[in-house]
N, C-alpha and C positions, 0 to 999 in steps of 0.2 A: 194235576193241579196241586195236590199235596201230597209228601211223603210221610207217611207215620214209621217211626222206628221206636222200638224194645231191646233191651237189654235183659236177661235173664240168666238165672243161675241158682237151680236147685229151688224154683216155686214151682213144683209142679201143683201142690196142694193149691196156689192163686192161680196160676196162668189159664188153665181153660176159664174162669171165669172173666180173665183182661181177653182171651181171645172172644170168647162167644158173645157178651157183654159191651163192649167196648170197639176190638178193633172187628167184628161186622156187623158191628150197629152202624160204622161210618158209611156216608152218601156215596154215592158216583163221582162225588167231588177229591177222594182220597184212591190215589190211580196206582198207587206203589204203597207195600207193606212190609218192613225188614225185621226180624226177629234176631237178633243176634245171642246164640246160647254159648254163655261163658261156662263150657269144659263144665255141662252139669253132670251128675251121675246119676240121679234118682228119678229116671224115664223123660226126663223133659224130650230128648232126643226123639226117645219115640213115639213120644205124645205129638210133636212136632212132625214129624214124619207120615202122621196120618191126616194133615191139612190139605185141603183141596183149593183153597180159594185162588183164581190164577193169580191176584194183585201180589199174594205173599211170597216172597223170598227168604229162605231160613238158611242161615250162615250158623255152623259150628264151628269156632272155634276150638281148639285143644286145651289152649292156656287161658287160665281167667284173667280177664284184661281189667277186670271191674269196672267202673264208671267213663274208663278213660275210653272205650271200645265205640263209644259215640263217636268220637275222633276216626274210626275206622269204619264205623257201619254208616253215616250220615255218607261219605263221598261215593255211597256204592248206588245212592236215589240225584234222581237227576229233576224231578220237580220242582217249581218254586216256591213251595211253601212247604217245611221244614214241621212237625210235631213230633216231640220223645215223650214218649207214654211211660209209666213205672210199670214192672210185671204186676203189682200190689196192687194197680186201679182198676176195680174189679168191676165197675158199674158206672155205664153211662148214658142219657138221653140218645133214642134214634136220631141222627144224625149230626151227634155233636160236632165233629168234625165243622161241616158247614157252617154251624153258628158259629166257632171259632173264626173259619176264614172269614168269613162276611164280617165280622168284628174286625181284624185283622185290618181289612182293606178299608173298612169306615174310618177309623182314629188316627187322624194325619199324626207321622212321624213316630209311628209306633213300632217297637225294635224286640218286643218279646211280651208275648198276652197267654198270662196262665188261667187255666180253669179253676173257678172258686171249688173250696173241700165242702163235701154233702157234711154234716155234723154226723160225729163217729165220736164217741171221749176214749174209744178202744186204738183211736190211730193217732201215733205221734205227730203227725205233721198235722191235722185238727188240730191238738190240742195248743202246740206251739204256735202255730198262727194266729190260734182263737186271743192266747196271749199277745201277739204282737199288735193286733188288730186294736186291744182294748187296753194296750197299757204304754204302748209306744207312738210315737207323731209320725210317722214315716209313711202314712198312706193318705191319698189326696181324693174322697171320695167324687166321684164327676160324675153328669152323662153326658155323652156324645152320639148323636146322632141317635137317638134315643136309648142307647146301649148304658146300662150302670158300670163303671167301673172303678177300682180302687185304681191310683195311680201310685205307683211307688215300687219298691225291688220286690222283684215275682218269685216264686216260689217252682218248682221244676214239676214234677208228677204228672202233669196233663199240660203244654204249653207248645205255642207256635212261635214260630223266628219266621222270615222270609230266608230265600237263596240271599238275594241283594246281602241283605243286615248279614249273614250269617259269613260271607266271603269277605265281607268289609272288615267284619271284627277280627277274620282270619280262623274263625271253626273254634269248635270245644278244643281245649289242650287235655293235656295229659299229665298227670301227675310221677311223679320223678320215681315216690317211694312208696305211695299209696295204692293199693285196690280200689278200695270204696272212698268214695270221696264225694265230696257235695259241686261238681263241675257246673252246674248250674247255675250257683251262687257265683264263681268266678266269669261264665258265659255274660250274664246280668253285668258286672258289674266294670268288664270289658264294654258291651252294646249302651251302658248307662254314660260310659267317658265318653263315649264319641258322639255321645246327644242325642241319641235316641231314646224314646218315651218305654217305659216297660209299668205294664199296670196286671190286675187281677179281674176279670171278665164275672163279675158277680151274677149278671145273667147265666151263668152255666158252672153248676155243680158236679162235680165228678166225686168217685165212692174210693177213697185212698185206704187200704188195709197194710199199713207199716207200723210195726212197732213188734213189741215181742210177745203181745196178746196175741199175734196171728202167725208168727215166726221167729223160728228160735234166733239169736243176733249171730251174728257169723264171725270167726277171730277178726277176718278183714272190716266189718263196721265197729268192733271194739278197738282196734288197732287206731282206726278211723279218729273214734271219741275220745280215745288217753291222747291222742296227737293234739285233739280240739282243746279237750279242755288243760293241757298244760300252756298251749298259747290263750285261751281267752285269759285262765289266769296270770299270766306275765302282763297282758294288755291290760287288765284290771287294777291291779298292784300300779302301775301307771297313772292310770284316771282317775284313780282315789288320790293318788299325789295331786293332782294338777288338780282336782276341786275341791281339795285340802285349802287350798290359796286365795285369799280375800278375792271378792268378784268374780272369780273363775266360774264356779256353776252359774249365777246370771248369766254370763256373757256367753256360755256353751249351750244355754237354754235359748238364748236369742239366737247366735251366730252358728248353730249347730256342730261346732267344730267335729264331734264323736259321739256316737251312742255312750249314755251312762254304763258303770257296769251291769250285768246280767243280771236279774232277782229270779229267773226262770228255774224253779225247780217240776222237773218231770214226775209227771203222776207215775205210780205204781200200778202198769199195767195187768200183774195178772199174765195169765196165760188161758185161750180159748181150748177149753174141753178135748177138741179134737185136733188142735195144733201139733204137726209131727214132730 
């Protein structure tokens, strides 16, 4: 019924806790498990190697594919229900999984349902959400069929696609020049053109450990950031023009044409004690 797939590379210090934690906490409902290790060197290998679970499948790769590896590990499950777990999600409810799909299948027309963030202020993707949550329009809080959900563009870490949704949009792409990259954010925003609904499953918390309080940044997620933040600020430099111009911010405030620019500054994580 459902596929979960990982990507991994060089967490060995996170991954038994996403494996033991997370992927067999999942039900009878999760039939297939892929672990995909991007070309780690510091035992993930062998750490993996000593898994018994029959559902798991562990693919080594040689070469680090970074995010784009979804594209290759997702056509290796043949399931109709699709989850990509982070190696960094370290903690989640017995059988979240199943809440997932049963949500999933509740909320007509829905094309991508991510797990809400436990509160952490040590993990970046808390913290950044906590901001978008409270200081941007972009989320449509509902229930449906008695399920809470935010409605609006999801966030990746813990999230379900279907087979259907996932062949329609044509699969995660692959990024040209990039390792790490935010593929999700693009997946989202492909399944969002073609009118399917993508929300945040606030009944279900999941324990995200990303940032550099729990791991050191890698050249390829720096590589990543200088790439992001020279386009967000050319995009900015932009938007300050355009609501420079009489009426412009009213009429972007009504008619939504573009997110204002970014005010988001990243807290200073710090590093945990035992971080390798």
């Amino acid at each position: 019924m459902i596929a979960v797939v990982v990507l991994t590379h060089n967490r060995l210090h996170l991954l038994p806790r996403c494996v033991e934690d997370v992927l067999l906490r999942t039900s009878s409902a999760t039939t297939e498990i892929v672990i995909w290790d991007n070309a780690s060197d510091d035992g993930t290998s062998e750490y993996l190697a000593g898994l018994s679970d029959p559902r798991l499948r562990v693919v080594r790769n040689e070469e680090n594919l970074g995010t784009s590896a979804y594209a290759n590990a997702v056509p290796l499950t043949t399931a109709p229900y699709i989850v990509e777990v982070d190696d960094d999600v370290i903690e989640a409810p017995p059988d979240w999984d199943r809440i997932l799909l049963e949500a999933f299948q509740a909320i007509p027309g829905i094309g991508h349902l991510a797990a809400d963030l436990k509160e952490d202020p040590n993990d970046s993707a808390y913290c950044y959400l906590k901001y978008v949550k409270e200081t941007k329009d972009v989320f449509t809080p509902k229930t449906v069929e008695g399920r809470r959900i935010l409605e609006g563009p999801t966030p990746g870490g813990c999230a379900m696609t279907s087979r259907e949704v996932y062949d329609h949009v044509g699969g995660f792409r692959r990024h040209k020049k990039l390792v790490f990259w935010h593929e999700t954010e693009t997946y989202v925003r492909d399944v969002r053109k073609l009118g399917y609904r993508t929300a945040i499953l606030e009944d279900l918390k999941v324990w995200h450990a990303g940032s550099p309080y729990y791991s050191r940044t890698t050249p390829a997620k720096m590589a990543f950031y200088e790439h992001r933040q020279r386009a967000v600020a050319r995009k900015d430099l932009v938007k300050r023009a355009i609501l420079s111009l009489p009426f412009a911010a009213a009429l972007n405030r009504r008619y939504r044409w573009f997110d204002p620019p970014s005010r988001y500054v990243p807290p200073d994580f710090g590093h945990a004690p035992d971080r390798p």
